[in-house]
NUPA-995171 format. One record per residue: residue in one letter; z, x negated, y negated of N, C-alpha, C, O in turn. Coordinates in Angstrom, 3 decimals, decimal comma. Layout:
BEGIN
<"a" <Z X Y> <Z X Y> <Z X Y> <Z X Y>> ...
//
This chain:
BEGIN
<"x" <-101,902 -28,302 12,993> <-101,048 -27,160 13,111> <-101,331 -26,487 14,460> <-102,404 -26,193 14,986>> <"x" <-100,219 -26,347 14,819> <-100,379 -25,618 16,533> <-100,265 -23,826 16,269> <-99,505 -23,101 15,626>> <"x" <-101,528 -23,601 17,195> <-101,162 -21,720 17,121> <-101,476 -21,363 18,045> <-102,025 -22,163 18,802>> <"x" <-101,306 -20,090 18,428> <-101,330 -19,515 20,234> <-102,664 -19,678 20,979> <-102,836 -19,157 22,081>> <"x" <-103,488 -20,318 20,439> <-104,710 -20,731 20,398> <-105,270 -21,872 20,704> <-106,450 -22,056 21,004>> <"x" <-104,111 -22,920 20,601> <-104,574 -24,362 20,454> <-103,922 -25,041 19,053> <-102,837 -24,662 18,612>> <"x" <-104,671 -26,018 18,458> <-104,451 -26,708 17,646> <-105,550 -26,607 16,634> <-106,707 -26,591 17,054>> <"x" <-105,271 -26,524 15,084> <-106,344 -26,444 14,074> <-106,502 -27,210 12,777> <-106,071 -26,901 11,666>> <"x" <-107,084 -28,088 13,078> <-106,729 -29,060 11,314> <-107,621 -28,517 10,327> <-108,529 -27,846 10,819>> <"x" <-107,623 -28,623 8,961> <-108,200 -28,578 8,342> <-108,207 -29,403 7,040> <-107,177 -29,939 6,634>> <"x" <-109,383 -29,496 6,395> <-109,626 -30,262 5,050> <-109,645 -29,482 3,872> <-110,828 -29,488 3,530>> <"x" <-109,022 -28,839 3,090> <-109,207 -28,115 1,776> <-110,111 -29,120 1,074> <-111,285 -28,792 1,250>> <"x" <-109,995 -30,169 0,380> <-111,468 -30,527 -0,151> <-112,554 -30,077 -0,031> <-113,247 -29,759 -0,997>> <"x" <-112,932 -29,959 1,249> <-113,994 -30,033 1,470> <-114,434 -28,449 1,492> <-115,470 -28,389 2,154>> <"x" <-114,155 -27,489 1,151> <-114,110 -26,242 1,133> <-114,027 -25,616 2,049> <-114,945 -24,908 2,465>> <"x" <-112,675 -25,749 2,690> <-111,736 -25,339 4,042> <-112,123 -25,948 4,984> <-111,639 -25,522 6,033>> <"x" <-112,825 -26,813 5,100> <-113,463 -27,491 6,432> <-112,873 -27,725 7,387> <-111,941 -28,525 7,305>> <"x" <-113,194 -27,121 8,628> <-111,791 -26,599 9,696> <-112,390 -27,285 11,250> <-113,539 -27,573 11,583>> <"x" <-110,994 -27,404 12,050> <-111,809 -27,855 13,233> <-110,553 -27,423 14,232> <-109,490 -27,022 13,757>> <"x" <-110,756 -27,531 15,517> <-110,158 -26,644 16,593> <-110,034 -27,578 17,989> <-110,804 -28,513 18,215>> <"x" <-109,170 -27,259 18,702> <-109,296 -27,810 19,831> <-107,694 -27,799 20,512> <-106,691 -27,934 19,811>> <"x" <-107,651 -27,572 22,334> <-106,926 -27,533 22,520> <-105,803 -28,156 22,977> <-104,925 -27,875 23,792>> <"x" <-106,160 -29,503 21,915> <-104,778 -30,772 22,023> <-105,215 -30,923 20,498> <-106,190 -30,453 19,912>> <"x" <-104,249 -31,676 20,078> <-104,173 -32,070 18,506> <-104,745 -33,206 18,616> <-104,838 -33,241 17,389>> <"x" <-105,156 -34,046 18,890> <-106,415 -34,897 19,351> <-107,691 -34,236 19,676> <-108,650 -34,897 19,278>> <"x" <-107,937 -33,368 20,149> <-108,997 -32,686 20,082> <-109,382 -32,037 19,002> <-110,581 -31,860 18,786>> <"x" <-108,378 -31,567 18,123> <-108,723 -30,619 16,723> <-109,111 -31,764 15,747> <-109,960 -31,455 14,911>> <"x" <-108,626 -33,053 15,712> <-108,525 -34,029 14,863> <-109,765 -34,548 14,901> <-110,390 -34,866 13,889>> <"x" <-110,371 -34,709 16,590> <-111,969 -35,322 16,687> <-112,991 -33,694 16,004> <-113,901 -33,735 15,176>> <"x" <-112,643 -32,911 16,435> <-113,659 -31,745 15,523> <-113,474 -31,767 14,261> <-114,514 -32,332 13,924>> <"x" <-112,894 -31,562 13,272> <-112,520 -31,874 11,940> <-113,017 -32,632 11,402> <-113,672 -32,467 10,373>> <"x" <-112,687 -34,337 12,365> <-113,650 -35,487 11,522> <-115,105 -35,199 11,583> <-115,808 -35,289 10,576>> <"x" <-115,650 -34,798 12,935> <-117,315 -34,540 12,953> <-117,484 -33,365 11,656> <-118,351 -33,533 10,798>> <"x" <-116,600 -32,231 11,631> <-117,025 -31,300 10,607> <-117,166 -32,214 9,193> <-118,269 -32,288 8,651>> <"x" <-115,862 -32,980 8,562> <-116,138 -33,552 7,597> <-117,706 -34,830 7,040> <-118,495 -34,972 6,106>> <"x" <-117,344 -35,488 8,405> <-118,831 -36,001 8,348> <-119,908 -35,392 7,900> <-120,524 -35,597 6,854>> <"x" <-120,154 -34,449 8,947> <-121,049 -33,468 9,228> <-121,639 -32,812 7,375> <-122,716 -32,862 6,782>> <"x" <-120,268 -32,254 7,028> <-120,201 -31,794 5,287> <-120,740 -32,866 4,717> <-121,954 -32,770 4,537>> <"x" <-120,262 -33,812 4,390> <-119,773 -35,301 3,759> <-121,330 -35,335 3,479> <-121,852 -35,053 2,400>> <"x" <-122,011 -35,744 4,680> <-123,747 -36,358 4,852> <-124,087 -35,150 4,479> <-125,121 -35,430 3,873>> <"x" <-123,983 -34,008 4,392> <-125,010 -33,149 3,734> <-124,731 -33,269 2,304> <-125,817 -33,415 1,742>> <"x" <-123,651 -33,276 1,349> <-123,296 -33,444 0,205> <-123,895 -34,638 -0,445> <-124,253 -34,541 -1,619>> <"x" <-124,010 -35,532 0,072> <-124,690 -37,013 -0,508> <-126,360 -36,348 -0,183> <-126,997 -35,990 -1,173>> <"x" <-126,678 -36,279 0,495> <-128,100 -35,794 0,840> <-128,484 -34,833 -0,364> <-129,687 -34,756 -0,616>> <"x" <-127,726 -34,195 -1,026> <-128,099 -33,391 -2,001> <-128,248 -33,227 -3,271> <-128,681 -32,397 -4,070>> <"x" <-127,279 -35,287 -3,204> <-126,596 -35,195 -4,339> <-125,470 -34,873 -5,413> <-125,473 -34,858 -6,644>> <"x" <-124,504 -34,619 -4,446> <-123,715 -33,752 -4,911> <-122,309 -34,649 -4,947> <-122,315 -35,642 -4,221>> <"x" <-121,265 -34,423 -5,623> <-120,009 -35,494 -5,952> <-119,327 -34,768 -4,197> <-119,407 -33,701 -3,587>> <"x" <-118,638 -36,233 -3,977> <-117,496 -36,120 -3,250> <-116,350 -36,128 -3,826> <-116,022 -36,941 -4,691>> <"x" <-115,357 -34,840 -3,204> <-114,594 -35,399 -3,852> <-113,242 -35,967 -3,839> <-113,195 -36,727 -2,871>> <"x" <-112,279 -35,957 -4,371> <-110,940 -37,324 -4,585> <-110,279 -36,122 -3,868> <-110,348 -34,907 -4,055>> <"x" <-109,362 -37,188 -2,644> <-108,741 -36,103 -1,421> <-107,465 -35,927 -2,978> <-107,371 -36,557 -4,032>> <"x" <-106,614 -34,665 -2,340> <-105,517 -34,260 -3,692> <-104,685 -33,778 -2,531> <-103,567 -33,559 -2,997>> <"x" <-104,696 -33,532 -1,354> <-103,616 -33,268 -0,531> <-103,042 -34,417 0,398> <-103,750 -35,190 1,043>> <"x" <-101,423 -34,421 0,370> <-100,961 -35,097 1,360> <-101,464 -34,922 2,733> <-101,721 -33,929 3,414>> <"x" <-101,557 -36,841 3,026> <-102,210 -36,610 4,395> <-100,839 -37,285 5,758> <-99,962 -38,039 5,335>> <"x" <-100,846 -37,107 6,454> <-99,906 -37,923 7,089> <-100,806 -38,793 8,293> <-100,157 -39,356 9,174>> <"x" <-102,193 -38,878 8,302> <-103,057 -39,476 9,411> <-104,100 -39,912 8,850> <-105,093 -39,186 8,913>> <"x" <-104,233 -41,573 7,938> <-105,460 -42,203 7,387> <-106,550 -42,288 8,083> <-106,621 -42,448 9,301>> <"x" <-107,158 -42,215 7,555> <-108,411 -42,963 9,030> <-109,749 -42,820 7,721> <-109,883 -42,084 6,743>> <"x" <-110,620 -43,993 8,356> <-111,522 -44,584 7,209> <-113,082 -44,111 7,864> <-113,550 -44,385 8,969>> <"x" <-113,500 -43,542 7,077> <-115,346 -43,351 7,359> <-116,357 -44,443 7,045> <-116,222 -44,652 5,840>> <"x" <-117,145 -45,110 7,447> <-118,612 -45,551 7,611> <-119,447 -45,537 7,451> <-119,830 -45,953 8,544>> <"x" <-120,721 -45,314 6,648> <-122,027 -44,686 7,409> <-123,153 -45,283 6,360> <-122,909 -45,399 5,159>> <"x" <-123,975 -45,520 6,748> <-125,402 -45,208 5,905> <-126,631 -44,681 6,129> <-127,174 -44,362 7,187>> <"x" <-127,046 -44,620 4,872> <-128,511 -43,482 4,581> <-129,458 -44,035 4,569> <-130,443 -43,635 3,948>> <"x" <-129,412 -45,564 5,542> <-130,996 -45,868 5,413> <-131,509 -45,806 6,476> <-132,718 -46,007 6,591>> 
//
């Protein structure tokens, strides 16, 4: 979403998990690090991820491990 500001995506899952930047490519790379960022602390704690419930119009697949 564009605002007089720049550009701002966000994740409602993840409990508003928001990111910024001033191209929509730039808001999109902050967002994913924020979700990551959430994501690995939530598994670290133990805690459920959870099932996206909002339309997305831009897939993109995550990676990672904890060893």
């Amino acid at each position: 979403m564009r605002n007089e500001k720049g550009f701002h995506a966000h994740c409602p899952e993840l409990d508003g998990c928001s990111g910024h930047g001033d191209t929509y490519n730039e808001a999109l790379r902050d967002v994913k690090k924020r979700i990551m960022d959430r994501l690995e602390k939530k598994l670290m704690a133990g805690e459920d991820i959870p099932e996206p419930c909002t339309p997305c119009t831009m897939h993109w697949s995550v990676q990672y491990s904890l060893n």
